[in-house]
C-alpha positions, 0 to 999 in steps of 0.5 A, a space after each residue: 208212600 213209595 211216591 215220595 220217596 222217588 219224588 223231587 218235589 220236597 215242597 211241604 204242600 206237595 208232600 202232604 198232597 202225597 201222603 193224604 192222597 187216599 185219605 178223608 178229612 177230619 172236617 168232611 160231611 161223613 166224618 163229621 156225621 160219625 164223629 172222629 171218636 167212633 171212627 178211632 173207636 172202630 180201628 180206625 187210624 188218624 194221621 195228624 200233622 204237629 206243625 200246621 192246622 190240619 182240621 183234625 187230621 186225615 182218616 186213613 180208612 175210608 172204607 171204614 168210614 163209609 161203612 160207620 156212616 151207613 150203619 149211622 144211617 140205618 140207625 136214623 131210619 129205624 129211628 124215622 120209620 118208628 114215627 110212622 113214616 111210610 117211605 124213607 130213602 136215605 144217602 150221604 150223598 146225592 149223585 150230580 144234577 139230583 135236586 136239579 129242578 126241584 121247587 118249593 111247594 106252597 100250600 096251606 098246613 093241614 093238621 097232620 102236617 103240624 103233627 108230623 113238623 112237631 114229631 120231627 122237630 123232637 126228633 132234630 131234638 133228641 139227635 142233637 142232644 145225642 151228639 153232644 
């Protein structure tokens, strides 16, 4: 904050610019992925704007974010790995260029397949009854 304080700008934006210069949007992926309730629930502090529509505000900790959304992550794995899946890689986020080429692939469904598309679809399932 000591830049605002020797700023002349003393426009609102610019002002907001500045202090949620360091900080992630209540609106972004990984918030989103954790829920802002398990951030606050881990120390984390929200800071909120009372006169606009800010999306939920700015997490001030995204250190604190980071580490949630990785043992999140964790936790999903575990939760594959139990389905039998022999390899599992997971990031909450690819680097640029990553899905560059890639193609879908068009084949008949064997019966595994189906079973496996089933397993994940109760999967996709529980998780979205656990979030709500």
């Amino acid at each position: 904050m000591g830049g605002l304080a020797g700023s002349y700008t003393k426009e609102p934006h610019q002002i907001r610019r500045m202090l949620t210069e360091g900080a992630v949007r209540a609106s972004d992926k990984r918030a989103r992925f954790v829920h802002v309730e398990a951030y606050e629930d881990a120390g984390g502090v929200i800071l909120r704007d009372l006169f606009n529509v800010d999306d939920g505000g700015w997490l001030q900790d995204p250190g604190l974010l980071d580490r949630l959304v990785t043992e999140k992550l964790n936790r999903e794995v575990e939760i594959i790995q139990a389905e039998g899946w022999k390899w599992i890689e997971v990031s909450p986020d690819f680097p640029y260029g990553h899905t560059y080429d890639l193609r879908q692939l068009i084949g008949e469904q064997g019966e595994a397949s189906r079973i496996s598309v089933h397993q994940a679809r109760r999967s996709a399932g529980r998780l979205a009854a656990e979030r709500s």
